[in-house]
C-alpha positions in Angstrom: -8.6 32.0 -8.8 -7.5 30.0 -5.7 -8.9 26.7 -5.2 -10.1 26.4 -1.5 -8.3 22.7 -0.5 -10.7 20.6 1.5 -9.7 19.5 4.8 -8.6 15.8 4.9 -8.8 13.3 7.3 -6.0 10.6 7.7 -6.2 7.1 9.1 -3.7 5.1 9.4 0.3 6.4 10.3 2.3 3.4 9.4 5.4 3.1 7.2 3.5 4.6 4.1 1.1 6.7 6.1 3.8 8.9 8.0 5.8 10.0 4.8 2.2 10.6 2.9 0.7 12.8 5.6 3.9 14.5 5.7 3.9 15.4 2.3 0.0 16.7 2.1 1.1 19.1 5.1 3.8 20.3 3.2 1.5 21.0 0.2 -0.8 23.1 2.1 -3.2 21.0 3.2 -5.0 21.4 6.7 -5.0 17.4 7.9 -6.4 15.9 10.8 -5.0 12.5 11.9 -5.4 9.3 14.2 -3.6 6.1 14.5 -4.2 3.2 17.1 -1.1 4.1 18.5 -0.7 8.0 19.0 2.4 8.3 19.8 3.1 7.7 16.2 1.6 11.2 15.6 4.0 13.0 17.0 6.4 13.8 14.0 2.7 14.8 12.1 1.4 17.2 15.1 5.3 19.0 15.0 4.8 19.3 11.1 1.0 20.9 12.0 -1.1 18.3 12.0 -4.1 18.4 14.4 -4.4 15.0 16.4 -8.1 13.6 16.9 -9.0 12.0 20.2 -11.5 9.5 18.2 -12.3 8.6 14.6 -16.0 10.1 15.0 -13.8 13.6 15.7 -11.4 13.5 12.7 -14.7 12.5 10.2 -16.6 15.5 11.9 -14.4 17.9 11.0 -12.8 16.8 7.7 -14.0 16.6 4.6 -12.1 14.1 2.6 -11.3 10.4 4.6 -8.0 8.9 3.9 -7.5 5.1 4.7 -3.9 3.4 4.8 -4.6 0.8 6.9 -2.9 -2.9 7.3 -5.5 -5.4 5.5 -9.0 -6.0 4.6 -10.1 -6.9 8.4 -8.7 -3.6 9.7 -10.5 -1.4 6.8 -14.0 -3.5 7.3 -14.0 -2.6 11.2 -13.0 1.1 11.1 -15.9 1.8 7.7 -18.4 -0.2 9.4 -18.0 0.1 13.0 -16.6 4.5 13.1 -17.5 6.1 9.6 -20.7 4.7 9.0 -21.9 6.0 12.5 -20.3 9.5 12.1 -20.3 10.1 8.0 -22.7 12.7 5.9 -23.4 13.5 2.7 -21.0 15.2 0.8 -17.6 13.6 2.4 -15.8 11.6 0.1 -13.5 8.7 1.7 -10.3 7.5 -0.6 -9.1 4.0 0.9 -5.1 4.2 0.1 -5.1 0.4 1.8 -4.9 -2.7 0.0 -7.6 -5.1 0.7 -9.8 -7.4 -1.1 -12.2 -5.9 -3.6 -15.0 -7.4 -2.5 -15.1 -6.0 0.6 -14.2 -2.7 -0.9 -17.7 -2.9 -3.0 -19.4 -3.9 -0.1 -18.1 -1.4 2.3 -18.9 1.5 -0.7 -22.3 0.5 -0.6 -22.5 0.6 2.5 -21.5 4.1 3.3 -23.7 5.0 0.2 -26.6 3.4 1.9 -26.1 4.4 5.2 -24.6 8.1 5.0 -24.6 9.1 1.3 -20.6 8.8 1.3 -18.3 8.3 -1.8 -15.6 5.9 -2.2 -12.9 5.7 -3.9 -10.3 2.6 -3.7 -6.7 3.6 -4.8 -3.9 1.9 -3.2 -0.2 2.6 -4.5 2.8 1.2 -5.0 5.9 2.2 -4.5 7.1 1.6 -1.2 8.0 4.3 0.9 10.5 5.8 -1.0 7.8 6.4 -3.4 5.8 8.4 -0.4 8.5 10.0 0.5 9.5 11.4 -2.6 5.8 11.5 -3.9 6.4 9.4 -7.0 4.0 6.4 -6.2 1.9 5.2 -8.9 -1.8 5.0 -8.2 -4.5 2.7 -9.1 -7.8 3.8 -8.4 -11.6 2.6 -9.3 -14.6 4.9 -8.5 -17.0 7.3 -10.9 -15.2 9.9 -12.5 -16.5 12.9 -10.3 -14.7 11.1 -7.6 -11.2 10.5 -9.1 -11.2 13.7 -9.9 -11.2 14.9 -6.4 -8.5 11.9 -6.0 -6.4 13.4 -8.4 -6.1 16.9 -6.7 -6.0 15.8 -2.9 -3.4 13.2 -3.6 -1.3 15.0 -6.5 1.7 15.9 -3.8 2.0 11.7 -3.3 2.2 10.2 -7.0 3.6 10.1 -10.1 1.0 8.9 -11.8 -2.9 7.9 -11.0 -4.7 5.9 -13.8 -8.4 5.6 -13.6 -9.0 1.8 -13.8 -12.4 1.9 -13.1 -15.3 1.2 -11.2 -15.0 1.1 -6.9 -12.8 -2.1 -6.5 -11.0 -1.9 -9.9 -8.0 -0.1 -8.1 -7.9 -3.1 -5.8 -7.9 -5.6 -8.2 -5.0 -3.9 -10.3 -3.0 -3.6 -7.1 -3.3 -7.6 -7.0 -2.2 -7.8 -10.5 1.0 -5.3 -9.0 1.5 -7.6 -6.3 1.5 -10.9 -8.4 4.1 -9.7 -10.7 6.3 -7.7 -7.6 6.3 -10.8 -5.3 7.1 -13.2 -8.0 9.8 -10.9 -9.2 11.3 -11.0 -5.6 11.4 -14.6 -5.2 12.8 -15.2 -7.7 16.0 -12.4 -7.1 16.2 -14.1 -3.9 17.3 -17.4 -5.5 19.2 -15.8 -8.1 21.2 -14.1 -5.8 21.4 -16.8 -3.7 22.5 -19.3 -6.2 25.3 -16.7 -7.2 26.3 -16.2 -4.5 27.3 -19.9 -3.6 28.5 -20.1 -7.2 31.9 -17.4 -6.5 29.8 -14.6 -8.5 30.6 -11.2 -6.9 26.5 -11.0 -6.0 27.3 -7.3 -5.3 27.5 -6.5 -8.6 24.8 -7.9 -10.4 22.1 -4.8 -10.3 24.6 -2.6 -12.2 25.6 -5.5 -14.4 21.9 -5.8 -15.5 21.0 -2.6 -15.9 19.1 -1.9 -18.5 18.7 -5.1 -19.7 15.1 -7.2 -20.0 16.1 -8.7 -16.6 16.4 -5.1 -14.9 13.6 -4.1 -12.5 13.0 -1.9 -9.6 13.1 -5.2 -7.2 16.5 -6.3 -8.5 17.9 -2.8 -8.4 16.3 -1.9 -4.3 15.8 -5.6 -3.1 18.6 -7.5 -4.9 21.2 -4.4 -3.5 20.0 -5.6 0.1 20.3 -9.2 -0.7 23.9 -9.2 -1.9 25.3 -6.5 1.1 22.9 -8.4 3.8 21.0 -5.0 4.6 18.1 -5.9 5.6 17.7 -2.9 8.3 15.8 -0.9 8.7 12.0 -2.7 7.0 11.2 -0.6 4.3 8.3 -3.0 3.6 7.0 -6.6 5.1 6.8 -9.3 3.9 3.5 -10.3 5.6 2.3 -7.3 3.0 3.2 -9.6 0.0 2.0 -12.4 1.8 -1.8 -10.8 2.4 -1.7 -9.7 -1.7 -1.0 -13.0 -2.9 -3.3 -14.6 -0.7 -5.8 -11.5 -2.1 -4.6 -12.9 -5.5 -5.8 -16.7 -5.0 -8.5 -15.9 -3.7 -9.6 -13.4 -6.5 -8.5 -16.4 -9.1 -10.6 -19.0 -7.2 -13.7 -17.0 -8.0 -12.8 -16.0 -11.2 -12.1 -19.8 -12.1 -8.1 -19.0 -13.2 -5.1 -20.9 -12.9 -2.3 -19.0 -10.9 0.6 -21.5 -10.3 3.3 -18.9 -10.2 1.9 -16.7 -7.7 0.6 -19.8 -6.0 4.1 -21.1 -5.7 5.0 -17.8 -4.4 2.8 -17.6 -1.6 3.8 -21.2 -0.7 7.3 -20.1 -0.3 6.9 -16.3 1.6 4.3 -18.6 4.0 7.1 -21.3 4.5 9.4 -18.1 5.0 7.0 -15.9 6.9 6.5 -19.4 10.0 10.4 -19.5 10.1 10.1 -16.2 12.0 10.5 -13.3 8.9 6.4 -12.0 8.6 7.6 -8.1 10.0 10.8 -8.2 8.2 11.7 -6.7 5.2 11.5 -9.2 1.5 15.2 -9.0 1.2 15.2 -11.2 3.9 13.8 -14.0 1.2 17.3 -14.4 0.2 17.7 -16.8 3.6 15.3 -19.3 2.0 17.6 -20.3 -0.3 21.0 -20.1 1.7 22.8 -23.0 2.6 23.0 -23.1 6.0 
């Protein structure tokens, strides 16, 4: 027996958005869609994608919501300000963003309260290679009813989704990903740096550590743009890693724990992000520690 698919809804067409709407049209699913800017949903309408004048539209006629919006301030306007006004029982909105779990409680309630809406938070990782090639890995918190429905509207996008959870648990574990990626990239960017400068053919190093227990998916993408200067075209910002740590000292300031790596970190992407670099790519870190 055939599964009806529900009809989704998608907010947000950004870097990750684009490539993850993309891929849900190509799996069969019937998506509406609206951005801020619509002439980012061009490519989408071509694909088959029906283009919604207003928010209130796409939540009247979808029945799953899709969030992948920029940061926690973005996310709190469009729940409280659009869905809460136009959503019913029986809609189910998954928030692919990352923001602070706090607010995600908050807004889950909210909707609950207000229009008997579910929630589930799962933001990826994975960049958009991963949304391109479907292979991002999930982290989701939300009853189990819930993931469930997760699991089959965003199968085409991941590789794996892990229940972590209650709502905000997928947020929290996306600042856990975020402490250890951003850290990871600092820290290639003075590597390579300090390589460089020392007559080390830089362009070698991911192969040359392959495999090892310094090998990683940052040294192997980020540190191949660092040694060959690529920094074009942004497959990611660094005012994204920026807003996670910042998530991530804020999270250990109420939880009473001591971060001083990640606090470091955010120190140094802040100092990197004023000199001009917030909508560039992380491989751009490299500069930080160049001699000029």
């Amino acid at each position: 027996m055939t599964i009806k698919k529900p009809t989704l809804g998608f907010i947000g067409i950004g870097l990750m958005g684009k490539p993850m709407s993309l891929r849900l049209l190509d799996a069969g699913f019937k998506l509406n869609v609206w951005n801020r800017s619509p002439e980012k949903l061009q490519a989408l309408t071509h694909a088959g994608a029906n283009a919604c004048d207003s928010i209130s539209e796409l939540i009247q006629n979808s029945e799953v919501i899709i969030l992948c919006l920029a940061d926690t301030a973005v996310v709190d306007a469009i729940v409280r300000k659009e869905i809460a006004l136009s959503g019913k029982r029986g809609q189910l909105l998954i928030d692919l963003s990352s923001i602070h779990p706090e607010t995600t409680r908050q807004l889950a309630t909210l909707l609950h309260e207000q229009c008997d809406m579910d929630w589930v938070d799962a933001p990826v990782s994975g960049g958009v290679a991963g949304a391109e090639q479907g292979t991002l890995a999930i982290m989701a918190g939300g009853n189990l009813k819930n993931i469930e429905m997760a699991r089959i509207v965003l199968a085409p996008l991941y590789q794996q989704l892990t229940h972590m959870g209650e709502i905000g648990c997928g947020q929290i574990t996306k600042i856990c990903n975020q402490m250890i990626v951003s850290c990871n990239v600092m820290v290639i960017a003075e590597m390579m740096a300090l390589a460089k400068q020392s007559g080390v053919e830089a362009k070698q190093i991911p192969a040359a550590l392959a495999g090892g227990f310094a090998d990683s998916k940052p040294l192997q993408i980020v540190g191949t743009q660092m040694a060959n200067e690529s920094f074009e075209p942004v497959k990611w910002r660094v005012k994204t890693l920026l807003k996670d740590l910042n998530l991530a000292l804020d999270l250990s300031s109420q939880q009473g724990n001591a971060i001083p790596m990640s606090a470091l970190a955010a120190q140094l992407m802040q100092l990197h992000g004023k000199s001009g670099y917030l909508e560039q790519d992380p491989a751009t870190l490299i500069k930080l520690f160049t001699k000029n």
